[in-house]
C-alpha positions as a Markdown table, in Angstrom:
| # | Residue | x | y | z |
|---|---|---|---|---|
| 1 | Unk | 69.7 | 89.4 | 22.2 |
| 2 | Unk | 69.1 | 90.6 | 25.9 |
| 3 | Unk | 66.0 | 92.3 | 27.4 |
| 4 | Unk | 66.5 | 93.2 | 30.7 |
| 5 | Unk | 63.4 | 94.1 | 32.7 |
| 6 | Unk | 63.7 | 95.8 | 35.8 |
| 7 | Unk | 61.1 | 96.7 | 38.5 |
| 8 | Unk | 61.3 | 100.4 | 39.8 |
| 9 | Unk | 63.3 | 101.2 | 42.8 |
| 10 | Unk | 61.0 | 101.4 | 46.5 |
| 11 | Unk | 58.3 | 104.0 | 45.3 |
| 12 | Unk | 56.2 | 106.0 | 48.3 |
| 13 | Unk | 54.2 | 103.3 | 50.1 |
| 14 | Unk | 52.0 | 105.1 | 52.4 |
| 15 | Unk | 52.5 | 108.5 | 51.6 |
| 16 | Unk | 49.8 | 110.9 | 48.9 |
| 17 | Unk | 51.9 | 110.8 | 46.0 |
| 18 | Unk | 52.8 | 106.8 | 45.5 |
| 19 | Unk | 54.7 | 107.5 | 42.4 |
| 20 | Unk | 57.9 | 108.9 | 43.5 |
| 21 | Unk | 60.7 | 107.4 | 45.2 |
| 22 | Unk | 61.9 | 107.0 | 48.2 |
| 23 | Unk | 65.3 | 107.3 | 49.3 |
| 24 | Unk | 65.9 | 104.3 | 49.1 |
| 25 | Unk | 64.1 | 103.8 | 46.1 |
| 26 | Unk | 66.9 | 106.5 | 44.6 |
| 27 | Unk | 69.7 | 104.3 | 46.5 |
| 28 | Unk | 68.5 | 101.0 | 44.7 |
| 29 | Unk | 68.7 | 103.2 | 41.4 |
| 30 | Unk | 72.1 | 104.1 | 41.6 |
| 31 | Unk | 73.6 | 100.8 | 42.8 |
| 32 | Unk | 71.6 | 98.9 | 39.9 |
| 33 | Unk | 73.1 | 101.1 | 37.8 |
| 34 | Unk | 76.8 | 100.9 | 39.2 |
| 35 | Unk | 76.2 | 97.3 | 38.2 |
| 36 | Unk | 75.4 | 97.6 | 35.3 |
| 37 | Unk | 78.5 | 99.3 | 34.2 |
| 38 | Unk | 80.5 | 97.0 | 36.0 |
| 39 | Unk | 79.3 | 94.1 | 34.4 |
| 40 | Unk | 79.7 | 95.3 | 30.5 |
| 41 | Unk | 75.9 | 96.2 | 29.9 |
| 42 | Unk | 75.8 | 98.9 | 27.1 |
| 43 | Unk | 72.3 | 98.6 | 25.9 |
| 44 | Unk | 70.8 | 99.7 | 22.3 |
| 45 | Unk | 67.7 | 100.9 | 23.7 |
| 46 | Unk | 66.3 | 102.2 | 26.9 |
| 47 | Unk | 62.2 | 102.1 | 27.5 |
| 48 | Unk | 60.4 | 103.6 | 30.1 |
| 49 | Unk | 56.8 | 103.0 | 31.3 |
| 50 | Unk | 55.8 | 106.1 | 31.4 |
| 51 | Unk | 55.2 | 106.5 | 35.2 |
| 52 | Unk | 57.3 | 108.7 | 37.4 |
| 53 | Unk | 58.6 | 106.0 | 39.3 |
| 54 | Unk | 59.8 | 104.2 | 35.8 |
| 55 | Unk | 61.5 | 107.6 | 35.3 |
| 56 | Unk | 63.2 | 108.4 | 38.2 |
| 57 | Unk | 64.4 | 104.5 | 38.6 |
| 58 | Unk | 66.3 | 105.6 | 35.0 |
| 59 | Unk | 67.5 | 108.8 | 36.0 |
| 60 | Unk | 69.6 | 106.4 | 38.5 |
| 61 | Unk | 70.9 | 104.4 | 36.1 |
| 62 | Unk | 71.9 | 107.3 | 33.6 |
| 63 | Unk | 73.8 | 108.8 | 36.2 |
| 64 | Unk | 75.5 | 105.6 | 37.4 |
| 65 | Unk | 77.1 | 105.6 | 33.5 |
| 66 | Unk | 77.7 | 109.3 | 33.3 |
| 67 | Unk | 79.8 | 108.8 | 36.6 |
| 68 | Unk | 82.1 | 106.6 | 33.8 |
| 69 | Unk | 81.6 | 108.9 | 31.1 |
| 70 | Unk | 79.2 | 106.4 | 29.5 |
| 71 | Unk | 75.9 | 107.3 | 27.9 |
| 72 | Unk | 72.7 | 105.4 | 27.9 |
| 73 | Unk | 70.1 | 105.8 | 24.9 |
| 74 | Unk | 67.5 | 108.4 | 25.6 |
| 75 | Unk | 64.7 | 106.6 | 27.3 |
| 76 | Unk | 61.8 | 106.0 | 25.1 |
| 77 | Unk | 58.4 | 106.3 | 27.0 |
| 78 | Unk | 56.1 | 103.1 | 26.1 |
| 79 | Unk | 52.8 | 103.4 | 28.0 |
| 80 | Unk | 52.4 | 99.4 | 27.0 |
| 81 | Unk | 54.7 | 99.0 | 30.0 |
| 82 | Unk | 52.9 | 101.0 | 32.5 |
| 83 | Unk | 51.2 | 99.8 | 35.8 |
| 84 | Unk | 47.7 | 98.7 | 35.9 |
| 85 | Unk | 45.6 | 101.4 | 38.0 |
| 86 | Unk | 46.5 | 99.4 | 41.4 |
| 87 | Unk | 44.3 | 102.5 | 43.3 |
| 88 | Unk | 41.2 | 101.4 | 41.0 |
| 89 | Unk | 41.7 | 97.6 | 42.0 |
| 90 | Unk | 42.9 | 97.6 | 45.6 |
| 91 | Unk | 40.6 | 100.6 | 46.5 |
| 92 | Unk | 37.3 | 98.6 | 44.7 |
| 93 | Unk | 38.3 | 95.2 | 46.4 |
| 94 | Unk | 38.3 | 97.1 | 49.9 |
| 95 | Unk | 35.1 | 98.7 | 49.0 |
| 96 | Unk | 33.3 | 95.2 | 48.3 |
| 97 | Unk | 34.6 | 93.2 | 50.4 |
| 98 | Unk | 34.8 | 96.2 | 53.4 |
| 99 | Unk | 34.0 | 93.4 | 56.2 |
| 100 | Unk | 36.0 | 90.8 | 54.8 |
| 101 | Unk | 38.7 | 89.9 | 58.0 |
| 102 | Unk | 41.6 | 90.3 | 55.1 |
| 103 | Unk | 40.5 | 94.1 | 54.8 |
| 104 | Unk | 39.7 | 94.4 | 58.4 |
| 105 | Unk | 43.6 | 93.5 | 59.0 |
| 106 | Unk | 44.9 | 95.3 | 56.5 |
| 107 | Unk | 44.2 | 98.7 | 57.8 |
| 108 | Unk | 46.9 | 97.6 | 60.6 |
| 109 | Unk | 49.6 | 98.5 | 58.4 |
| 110 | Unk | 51.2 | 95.2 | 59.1 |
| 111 | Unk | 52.7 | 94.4 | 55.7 |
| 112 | Unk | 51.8 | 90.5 | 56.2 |
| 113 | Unk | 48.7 | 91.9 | 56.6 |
| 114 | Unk | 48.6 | 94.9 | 53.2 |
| 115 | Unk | 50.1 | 91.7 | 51.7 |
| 116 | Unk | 47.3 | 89.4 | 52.1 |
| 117 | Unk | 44.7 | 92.3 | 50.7 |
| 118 | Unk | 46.9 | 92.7 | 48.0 |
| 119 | Unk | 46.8 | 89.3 | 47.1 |
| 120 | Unk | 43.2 | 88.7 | 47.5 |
| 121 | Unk | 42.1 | 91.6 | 45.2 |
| 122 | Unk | 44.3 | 90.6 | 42.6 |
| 123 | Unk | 43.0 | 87.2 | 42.7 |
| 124 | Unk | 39.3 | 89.0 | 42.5 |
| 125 | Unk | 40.4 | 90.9 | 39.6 |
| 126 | Unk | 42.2 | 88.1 | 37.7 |
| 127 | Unk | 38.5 | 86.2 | 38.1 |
| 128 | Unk | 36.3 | 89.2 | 37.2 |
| 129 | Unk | 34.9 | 90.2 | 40.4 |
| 130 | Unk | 35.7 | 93.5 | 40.1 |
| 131 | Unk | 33.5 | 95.5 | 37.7 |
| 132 | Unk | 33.7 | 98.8 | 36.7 |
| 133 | Unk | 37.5 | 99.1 | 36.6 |
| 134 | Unk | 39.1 | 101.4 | 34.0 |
| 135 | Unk | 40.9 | 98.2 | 32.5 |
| 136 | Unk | 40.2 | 94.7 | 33.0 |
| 137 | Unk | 42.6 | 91.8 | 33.7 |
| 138 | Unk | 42.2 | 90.6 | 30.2 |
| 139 | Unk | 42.8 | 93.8 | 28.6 |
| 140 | Unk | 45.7 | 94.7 | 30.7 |
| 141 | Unk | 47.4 | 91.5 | 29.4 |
| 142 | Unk | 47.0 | 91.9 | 25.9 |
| 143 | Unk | 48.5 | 95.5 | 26.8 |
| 144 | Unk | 51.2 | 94.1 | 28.1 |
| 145 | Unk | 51.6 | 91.2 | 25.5 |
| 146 | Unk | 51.5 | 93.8 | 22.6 |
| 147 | Unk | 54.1 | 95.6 | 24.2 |
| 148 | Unk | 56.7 | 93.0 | 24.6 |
| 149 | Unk | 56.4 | 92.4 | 21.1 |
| 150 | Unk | 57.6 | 95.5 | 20.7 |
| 151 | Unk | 61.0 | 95.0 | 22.1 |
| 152 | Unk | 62.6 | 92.6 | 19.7 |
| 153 | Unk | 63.0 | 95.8 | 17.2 |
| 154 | Unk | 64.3 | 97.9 | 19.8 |
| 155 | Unk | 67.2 | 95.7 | 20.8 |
| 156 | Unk | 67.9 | 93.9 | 17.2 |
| 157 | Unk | 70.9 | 91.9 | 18.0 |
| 158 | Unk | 71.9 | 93.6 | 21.3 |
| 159 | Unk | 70.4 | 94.5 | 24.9 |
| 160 | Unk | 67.5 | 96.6 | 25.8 |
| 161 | Unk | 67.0 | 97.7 | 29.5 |
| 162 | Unk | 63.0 | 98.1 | 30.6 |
| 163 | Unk | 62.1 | 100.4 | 33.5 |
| 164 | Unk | 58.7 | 99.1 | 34.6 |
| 165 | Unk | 56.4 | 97.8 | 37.4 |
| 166 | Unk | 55.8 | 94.5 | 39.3 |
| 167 | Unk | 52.5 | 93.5 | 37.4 |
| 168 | Unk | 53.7 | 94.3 | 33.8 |
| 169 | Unk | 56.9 | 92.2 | 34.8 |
| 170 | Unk | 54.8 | 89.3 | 36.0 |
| 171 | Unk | 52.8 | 89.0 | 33.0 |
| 172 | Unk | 55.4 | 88.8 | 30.6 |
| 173 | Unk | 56.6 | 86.3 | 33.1 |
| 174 | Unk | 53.1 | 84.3 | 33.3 |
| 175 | Unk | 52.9 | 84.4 | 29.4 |
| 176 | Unk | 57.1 | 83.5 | 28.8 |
| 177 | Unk | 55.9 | 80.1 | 31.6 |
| 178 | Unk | 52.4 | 79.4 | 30.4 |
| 179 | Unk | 50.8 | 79.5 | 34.1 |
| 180 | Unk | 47.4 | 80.4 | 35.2 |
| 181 | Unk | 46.4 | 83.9 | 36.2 |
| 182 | Unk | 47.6 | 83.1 | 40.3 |
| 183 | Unk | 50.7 | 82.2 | 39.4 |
| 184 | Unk | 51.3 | 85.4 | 37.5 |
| 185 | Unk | 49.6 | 87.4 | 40.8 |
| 186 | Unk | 52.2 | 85.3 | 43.0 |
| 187 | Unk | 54.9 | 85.8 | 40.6 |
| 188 | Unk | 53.5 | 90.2 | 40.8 |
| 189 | Unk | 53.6 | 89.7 | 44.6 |
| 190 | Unk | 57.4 | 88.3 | 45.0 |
| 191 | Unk | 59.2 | 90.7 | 43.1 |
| 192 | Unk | 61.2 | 93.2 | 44.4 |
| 193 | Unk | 62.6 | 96.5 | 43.7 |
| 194 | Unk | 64.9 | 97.2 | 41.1 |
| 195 | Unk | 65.0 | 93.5 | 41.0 |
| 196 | Unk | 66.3 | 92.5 | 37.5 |
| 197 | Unk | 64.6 | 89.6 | 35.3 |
| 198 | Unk | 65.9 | 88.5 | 31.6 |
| 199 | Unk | 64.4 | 87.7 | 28.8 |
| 200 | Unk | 64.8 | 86.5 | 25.6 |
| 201 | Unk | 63.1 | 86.5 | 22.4 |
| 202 | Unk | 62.4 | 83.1 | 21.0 |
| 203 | Unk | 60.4 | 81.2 | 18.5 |
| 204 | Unk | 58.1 | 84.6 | 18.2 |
| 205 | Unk | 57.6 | 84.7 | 21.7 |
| 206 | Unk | 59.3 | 85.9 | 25.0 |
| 207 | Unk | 60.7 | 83.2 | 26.9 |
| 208 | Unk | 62.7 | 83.8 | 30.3 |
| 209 | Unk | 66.3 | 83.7 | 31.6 |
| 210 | Unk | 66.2 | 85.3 | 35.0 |
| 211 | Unk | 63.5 | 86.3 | 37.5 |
| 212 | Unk | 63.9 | 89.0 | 40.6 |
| 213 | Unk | 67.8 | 89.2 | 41.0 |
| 214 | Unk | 69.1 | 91.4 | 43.4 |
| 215 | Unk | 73.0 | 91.2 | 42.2 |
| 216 | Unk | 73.6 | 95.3 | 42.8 |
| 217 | Unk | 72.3 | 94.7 | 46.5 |
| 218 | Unk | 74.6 | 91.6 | 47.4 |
| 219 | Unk | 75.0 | 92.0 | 51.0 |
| 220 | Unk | 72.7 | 94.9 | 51.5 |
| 221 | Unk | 69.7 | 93.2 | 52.9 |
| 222 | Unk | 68.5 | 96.2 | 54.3 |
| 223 | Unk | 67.8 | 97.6 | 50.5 |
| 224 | Unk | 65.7 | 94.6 | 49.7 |
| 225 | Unk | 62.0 | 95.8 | 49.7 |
| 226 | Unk | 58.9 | 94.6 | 47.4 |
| 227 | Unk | 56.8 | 97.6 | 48.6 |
């Protein structure tokens, strides 16, 4: 069996709402999903995690099949596979560490810059430096663990198709390589959206085939985004 995690297409980065597409977000969507259909995929089981953007990212795909008069599974919402509160952890690593040059550059924008704060405060939360938050690094990785687990009934002996985000992705991807919590933040930090990574179930645990392709954008450099 398959699992096919994707990230969600380009959500709203820098506007109120964050969880909602773009339009290119939408674009990414539908040309993941055109590949799909191209390549064969007819999947057992869809999952969603729960967020808009997860949602909306599926609604692409659906519509990519019903184009060929193909039907998807109904999406089943698993909130195992929903982001960590990134507001709670980026907007309490700016309040600590409010002088700290990283911060100071960030507010330029610059995404080398927002990069480089994102970074650091996921490094501070992965160490505990963070208190207060409504879920820890800890407990969002047992989340995440318990719900990959969960997948291997889905699919049985066929393909399931994930619609997720860039930190649930990364720590099935820490836990499938057995790497240390920065790892798994660089891992969060380089994948891209819509970018699709495989897995497979194996000796009762996840193990990896794939990490952050981009097949459905060949070509299209100008779709490739990671925020």
């Amino acid at each position: 069996m398959s699992l096919l995690l994707v990230r969600h297409g380009q959500a709203s980065y820098g506007a109120a709402d964050y969880d909602n597409l773009s339009e290119r977000g939408q674009l990414q969507s539908r040309r993941l999903g055109e590949w799909l259909v191209r390549g064969g995929h007819r999947f057992k089981a869809v999952v969603v995690g729960g967020m808009r953007r997860h949602r909306q990212t599926a609604d692409g795909i659906v519509a990519a099949f019903a184009a060929q008069g193909l039907e998807l599974p109904e999406p089943v919402a698993d909130e195992g596979f929903a982001e960590f509160d990134h507001q709670a952890v980026f907007g309490a690593w700016l309040s600590r560490y409010a002088d700290h040059p990283v911060a100071i550059a960030s507010r330029s924008g610059n995404p080398r810059d927002v990069g480089a704060m994102l970074q650091a405060a996921l490094l501070a939360w992965a160490r505990d430096e963070l208190p207060g938050l409504p879920e820890s690094w800890a407990a969002f990785g047992t989340r995440v663990q318990s719900a990959g687990q969960r997948l291997e009934a889905l699919a049985g002996d066929g393909e399931a198709l994930v619609l997720s985000s860039g930190g649930v992705i990364s720590r099935l991807a820490q836990m499938a390589l057995d790497v240390p919590d920065h790892r798994a933040v660089e891992l969060n930090l380089a994948l891209r959206n819509s970018a699709l990574s495989e897995f497979h179930p194996h000796g009762g645990r996840l193990r990896l085939g794939s990490w952050n392709a981009l097949p459905h954008l060949h070509g299209e450099r100008e779709l490739w985004t990671y925020y």
